[in-house]
N, C-alpha and C positions, 0 to 999 in steps of 0.2 A: 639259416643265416649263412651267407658266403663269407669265408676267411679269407684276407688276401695272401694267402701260400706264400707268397715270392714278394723280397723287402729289394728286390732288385740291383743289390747290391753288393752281394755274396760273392767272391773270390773274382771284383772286378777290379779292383785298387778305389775304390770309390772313396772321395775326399771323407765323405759324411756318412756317417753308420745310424741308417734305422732301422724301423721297427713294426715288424708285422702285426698293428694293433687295428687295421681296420675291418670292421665287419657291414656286412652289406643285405638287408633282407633281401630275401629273395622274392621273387613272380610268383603270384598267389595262383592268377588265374591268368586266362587270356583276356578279362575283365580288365581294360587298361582303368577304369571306375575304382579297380578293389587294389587296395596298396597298403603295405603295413601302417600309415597311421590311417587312413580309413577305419582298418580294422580293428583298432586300437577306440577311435572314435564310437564307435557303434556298440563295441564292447560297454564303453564308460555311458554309453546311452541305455544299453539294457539293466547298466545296475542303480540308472537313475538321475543321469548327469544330464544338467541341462546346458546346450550350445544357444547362444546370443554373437550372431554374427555382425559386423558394421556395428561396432559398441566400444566409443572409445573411452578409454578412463581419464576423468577429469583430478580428482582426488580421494584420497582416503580418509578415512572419518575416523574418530575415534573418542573416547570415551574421557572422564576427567582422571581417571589414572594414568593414561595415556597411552591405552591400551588399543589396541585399530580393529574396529569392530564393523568395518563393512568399509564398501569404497560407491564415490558419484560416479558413476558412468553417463554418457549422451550417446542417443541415437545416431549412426551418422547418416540416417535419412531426412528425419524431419527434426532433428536435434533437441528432441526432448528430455529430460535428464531422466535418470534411474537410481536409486538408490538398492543397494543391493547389502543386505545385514549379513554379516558372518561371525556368528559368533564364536567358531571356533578357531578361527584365521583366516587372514590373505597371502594369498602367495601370486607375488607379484611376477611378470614371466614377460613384458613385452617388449624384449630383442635390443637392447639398447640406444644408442642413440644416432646409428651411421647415418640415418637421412636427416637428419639435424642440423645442417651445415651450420648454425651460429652456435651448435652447444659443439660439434668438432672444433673448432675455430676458439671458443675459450677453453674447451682442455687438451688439445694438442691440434693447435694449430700449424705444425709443420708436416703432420699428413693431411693437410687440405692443400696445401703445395703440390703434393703428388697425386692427389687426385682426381678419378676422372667419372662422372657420374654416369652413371648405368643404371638402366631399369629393371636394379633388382634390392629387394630390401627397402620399400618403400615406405611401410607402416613403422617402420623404428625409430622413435623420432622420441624418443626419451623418457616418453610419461609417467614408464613405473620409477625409474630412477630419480625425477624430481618428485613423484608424489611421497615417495620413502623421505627424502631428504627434507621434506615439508613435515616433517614426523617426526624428525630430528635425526635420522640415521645420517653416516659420515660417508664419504664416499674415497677411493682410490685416491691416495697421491697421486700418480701420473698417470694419464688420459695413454689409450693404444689401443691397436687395431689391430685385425686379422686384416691384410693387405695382401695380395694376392696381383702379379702382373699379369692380370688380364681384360684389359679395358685398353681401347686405342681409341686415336685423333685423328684429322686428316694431316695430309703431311705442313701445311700453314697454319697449324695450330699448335699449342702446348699444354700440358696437364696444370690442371687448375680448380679449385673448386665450384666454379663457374663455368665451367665446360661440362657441356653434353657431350659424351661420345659411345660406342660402341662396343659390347664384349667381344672379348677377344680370347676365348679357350685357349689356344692353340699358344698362348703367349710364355706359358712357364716352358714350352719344351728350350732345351740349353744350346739353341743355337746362336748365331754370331750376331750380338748387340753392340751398339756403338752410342756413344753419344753424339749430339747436333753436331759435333765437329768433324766426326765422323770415324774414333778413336776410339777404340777396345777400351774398356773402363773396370772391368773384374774379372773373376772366375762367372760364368755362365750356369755355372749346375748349382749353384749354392740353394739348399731349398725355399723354397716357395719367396718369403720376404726379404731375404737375403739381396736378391738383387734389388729391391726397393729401397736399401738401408744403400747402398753405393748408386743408384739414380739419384736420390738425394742432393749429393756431393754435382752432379753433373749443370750443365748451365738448363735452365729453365726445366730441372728436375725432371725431364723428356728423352727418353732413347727410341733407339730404331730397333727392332729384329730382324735380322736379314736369315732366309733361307731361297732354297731351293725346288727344283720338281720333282726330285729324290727324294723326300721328305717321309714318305710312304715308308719306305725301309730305313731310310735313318734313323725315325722313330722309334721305332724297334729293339736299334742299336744302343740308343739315347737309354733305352728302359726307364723309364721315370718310375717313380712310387707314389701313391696317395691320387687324391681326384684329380689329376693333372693326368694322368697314366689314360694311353690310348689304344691298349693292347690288353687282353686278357690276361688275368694272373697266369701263373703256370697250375695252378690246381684249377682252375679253369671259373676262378673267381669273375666276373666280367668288372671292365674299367665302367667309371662315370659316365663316359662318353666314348663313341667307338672313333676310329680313325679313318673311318669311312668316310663320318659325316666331314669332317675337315675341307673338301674340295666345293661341297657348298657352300658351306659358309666363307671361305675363301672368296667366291664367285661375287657372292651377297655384298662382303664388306669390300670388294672389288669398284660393284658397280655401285656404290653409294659413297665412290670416295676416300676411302678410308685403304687399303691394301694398296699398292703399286706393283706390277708386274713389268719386267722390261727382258731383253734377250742378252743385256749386256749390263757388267757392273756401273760404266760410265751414265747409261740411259737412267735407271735405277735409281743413283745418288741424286740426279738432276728431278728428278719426280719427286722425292722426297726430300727436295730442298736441304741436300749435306753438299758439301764441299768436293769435289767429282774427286780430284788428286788423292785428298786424306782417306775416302773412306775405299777407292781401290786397293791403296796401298794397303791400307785396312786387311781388307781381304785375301790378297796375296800373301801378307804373311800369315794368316790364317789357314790360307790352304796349304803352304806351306809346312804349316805346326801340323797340322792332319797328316799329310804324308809322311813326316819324320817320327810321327805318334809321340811327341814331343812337343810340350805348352811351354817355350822359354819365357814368356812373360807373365804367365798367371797359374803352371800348374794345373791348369785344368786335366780330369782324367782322362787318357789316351780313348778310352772305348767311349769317351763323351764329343771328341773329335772327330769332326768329319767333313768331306771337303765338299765345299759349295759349288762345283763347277759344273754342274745340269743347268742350263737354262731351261726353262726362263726361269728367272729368279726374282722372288717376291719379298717385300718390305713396307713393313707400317710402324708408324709411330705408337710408341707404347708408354702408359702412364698406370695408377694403380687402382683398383679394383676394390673397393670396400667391403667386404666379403662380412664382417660384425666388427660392434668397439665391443673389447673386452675390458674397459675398466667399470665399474659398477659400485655398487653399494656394499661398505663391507658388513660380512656374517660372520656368526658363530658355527660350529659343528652340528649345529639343530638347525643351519639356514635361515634362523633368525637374522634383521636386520638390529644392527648395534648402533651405536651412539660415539660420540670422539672420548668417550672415557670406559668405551667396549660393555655396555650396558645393552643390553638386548632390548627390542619396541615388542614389546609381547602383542602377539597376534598377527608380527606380521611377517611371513617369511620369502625372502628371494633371490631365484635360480635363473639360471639360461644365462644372459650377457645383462637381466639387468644385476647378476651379482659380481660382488667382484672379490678380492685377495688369493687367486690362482695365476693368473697371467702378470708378468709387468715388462713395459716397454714395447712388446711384440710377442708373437704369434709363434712360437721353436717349431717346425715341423717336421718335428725325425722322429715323431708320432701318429702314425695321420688319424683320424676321427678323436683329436683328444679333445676338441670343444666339443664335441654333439655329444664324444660317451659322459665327460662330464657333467652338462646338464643333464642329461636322461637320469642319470646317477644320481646329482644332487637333485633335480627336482622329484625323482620318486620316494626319496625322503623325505624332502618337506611333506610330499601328498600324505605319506605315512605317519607324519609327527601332527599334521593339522588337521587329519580326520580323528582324531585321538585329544584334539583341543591341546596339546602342548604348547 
């Protein structure tokens, strides 16, 4: 497993102090086929697990104690149903509910405001979390999301729940955002949802990023932390994504509309439908604040600053990314699901995002892999408490 060495923020004056908590399996093989859950899989096959792919769960069953003694699943080829007996538990595990837009929309319908749908996370569409709740398990007071800015529009469009549009990696690095008007609206480096929680606030909950063709080495300077990071750790951890690939995908969401490229600030704003004056002026003081290493209006940290004057200089409209909902079903310390008077549903236990009493409101990222280590964690005890019939 690669540790990420460097929290990249170490004797920079960084606004935000985190935390080198992410680990990253490593390359098994040159077998792009063999990958740690692969292995993991084949593993649980040789000691007897059986895999049912395209099998979606309709509901859970249970007994007259009320006990959940198995769940209906449907084929999703010829949609015949299954019934599957477990008498020692169910551990409910499928991914909450972000592709749901009417179950986002009744428990936090102000992050369907912001965002912008992407073709990732499809299957999450809530089933374990109402089939618990059909059981009588209680669920989170308030509905929240891992949200992530990276998802873009073209520039005549806005973020919505009804919008298709595009991922957009490249979207958390802390370069210079503006709203439609074409005016600076926050600090830029705040992590990951942070600028989400101030897009909000902006008209049609829509900003722009604006960078440069310098980008390459700014990056660098920028240092980011967690899967947003485009540069190797310093212990030689590798990022999610290299910063190589960045100039295709630039190309890509280029020629499908979506990025604006111009040789001049003025050209730029006009492309992306901002207001030419506001968002020059915009920039000028920006680059401005870079050369003085000085953020008089937001504080931003001086090594987070840097000035945009490479042409050509590139801009898209940016909205947010559904990355999981983390509210869920609440559990006990056993991953049992409870009831509204904290009465546990014997037999039935659940992790990943359909659980919930860990997150509220949002996503704090000055931890990075704290959803994934968490479910790994809490669902390898459920595995351990329901193959034991607890």
């Amino acid at each position: 497993m690669w540790f990420e060495g460097s929290i990249g923020t170490e004797n920079t004056g960084a606004r935000d102090k985190a935390w080198a908590t992410g680990h990253s399996p490593e390359k098994l093989t040159d077998d792009e086929a063999v990958t740690f859950g692969t292995c993991l899989r084949d593993y649980a096959i040789e000691l007897g697990a059986e895999f049912r792919y395209d099998t979606m769960l309709v509901k859970c069953e249970q007994n007259s104690d009320g006990r959940v003694t198995g769940v209906i699943c449907q084929d999703g080829n010829d949609l015949h149903y299954i019934r599957v007996n477990a008498s020692k538990g169910v551990i409910l595990a499928t991914g909450g509910y972000v592709s749901n837009t009417e179950m986002v929309e009744a428990r936090q319908a102000w992050n369907n405001r912001l965002k912008i749908n992407v073709p990732v996370g499809g299957s999450c569409t809530g089933d374990g979390i109402k089939a618990a709740m059909w059981c009588g398990a209680s669920i989170d007071p308030l509905g929240c999301a891992v949200t992530f800015n990276r998802a873009c529009c073209k520039p005549d469009e806005v973020a919505g729940s009804d919008l298709k549009g595009k991922w957009f990696w490249f979207g958390e690095q802390p370069f210079l955002k503006v709203n439609l008007n074409g005016k600076r609206f926050c600090n830029e480096s705040g992590p990951y949802d942070y600028m989400l929680h101030s897009a909000y606030m902006q008209p049609y909950h829509t900003y722009v990023d604006i960078w440069d063709s310098d980008y390459v080495e700014q990056v660098k300077q920028l240092n980011e932390v967690g899967c947003c990071r485009l540069y190797p750790f310093d212990n030689g951890a590798p990022s999610n994504m290299p910063v190589s690939l960045m100039g295709k995908k630039f190309e890509e969401l280029e020629e499908a509309g979506y990025i604006q490229k111009a040789d001049t600030m003025e050209e730029l704003a006009e492309k992306l439908n901002l207001p030419v004056e506001a968002t020059v002026e915009t920039w000028n003081r920006y680059n401005m604040f870079a050369e003085q290493g000085k953020d008089e209006d937001y504080n931003k940290e001086p090594y987070r600053l840097t000035s945009l004057t490479h042409p050509p200089y590139y801009g898209v409209r940016t909205g947010s990314w559904f990355l999981a909902t983390i509210d869920g079903i609440s559990i006990n310390t056993d991953m049992h699901a409870v009831d509204e008077a904290g009465k546990q549903i014997e037999g039935l236990f659940m992790v990943g995002n359909d659980s919930g009493g860990f997150f509220s409101v949002s996503y704090p990222n000055l931890m990075t892999g704290l959803a994934a280590g968490r479910t790994m964690t809490f669902g390898r005890r459920a595995g351990m408490l329901a193959a034991q019939g607890k």
